[in-house]
C-alpha positions as CSV (number, residue, x, y, z in Angstrom):
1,X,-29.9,18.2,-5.1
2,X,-28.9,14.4,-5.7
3,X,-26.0,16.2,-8.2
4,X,-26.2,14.8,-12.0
5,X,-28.5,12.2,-11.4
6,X,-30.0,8.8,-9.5
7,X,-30.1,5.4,-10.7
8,X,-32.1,2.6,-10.1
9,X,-30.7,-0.8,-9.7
10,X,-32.8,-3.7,-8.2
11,X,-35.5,-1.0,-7.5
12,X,-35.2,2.8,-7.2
13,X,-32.5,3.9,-4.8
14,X,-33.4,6.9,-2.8
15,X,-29.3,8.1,-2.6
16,X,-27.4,9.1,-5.0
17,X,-24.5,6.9,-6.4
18,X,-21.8,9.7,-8.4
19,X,-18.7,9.2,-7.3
20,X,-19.1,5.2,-7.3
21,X,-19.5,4.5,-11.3
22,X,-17.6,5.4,-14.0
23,X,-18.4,6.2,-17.8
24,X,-18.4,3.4,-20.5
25,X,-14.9,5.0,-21.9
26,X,-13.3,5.7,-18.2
27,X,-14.2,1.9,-17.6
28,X,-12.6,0.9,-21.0
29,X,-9.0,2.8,-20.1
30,X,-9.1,1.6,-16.5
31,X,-9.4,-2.2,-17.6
32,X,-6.8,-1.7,-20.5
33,X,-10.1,-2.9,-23.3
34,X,-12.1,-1.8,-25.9
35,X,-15.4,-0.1,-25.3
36,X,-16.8,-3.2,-27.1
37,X,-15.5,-5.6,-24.9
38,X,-16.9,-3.5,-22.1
39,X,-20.7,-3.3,-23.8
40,X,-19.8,-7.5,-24.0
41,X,-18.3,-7.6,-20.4
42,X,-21.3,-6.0,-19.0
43,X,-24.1,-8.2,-21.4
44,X,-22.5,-11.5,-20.0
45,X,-22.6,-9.9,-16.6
46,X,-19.5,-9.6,-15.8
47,X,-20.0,-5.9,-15.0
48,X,-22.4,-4.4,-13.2
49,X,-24.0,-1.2,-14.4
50,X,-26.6,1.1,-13.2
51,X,-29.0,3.4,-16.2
52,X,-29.1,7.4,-15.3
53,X,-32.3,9.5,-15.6
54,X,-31.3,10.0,-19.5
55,X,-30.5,6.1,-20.0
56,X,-26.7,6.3,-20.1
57,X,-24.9,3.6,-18.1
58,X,-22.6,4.0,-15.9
59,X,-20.6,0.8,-14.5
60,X,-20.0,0.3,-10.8
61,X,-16.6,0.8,-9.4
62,X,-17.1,-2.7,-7.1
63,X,-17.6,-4.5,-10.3
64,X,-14.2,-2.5,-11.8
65,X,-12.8,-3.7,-8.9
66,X,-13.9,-7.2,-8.6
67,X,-12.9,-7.9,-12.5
68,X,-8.9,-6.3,-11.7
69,X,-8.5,-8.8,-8.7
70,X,-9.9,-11.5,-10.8
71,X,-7.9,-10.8,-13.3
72,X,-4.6,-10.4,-11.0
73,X,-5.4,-13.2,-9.3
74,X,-6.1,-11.8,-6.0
75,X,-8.9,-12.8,-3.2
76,X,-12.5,-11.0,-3.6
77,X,-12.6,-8.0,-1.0
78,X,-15.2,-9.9,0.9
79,X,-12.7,-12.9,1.7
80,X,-10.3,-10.9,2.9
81,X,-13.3,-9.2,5.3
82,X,-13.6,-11.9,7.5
């Protein structure tokens, strides 16, 4: 029904989220880090995740995103919004 599973983040969501979070490992290779750095990335904040039904983590793609245009130097996606 809400496919492989929900998620809550800041209080149960009623909607699924696949399709808008990737695995610890996709997340790793799509940042060019370690899985380590990842785990460290998303302790310090940095990266947002949300816990599945079994207690994986899955990280968010706006956070994926947020840390590549940080990183190339680039405006937030809100800024460029307005």
């Amino acid at each position: 029904m809400w496919g492989w599973y929900s998620a809550c983040l800041t209080g149960c969501m009623t909607q699924p989220i696949a399709g808008r979070t990737f695995l610890i490992d996709d997340t790793a290779v799509l940042l060019g880090v370690s899985r380590r750095t990842v785990y460290y990335w998303i302790a310090a904040g940095r990266l947002a995740t949300v816990r599945t039904l079994g207690g994986s983590q899955r990280v968010l793609l706006t956070s994926i995103e947020r840390v590549l245009r940080e990183e190339r130097g680039l405006p937030p996606l809100d800024s460029l919004e307005n």
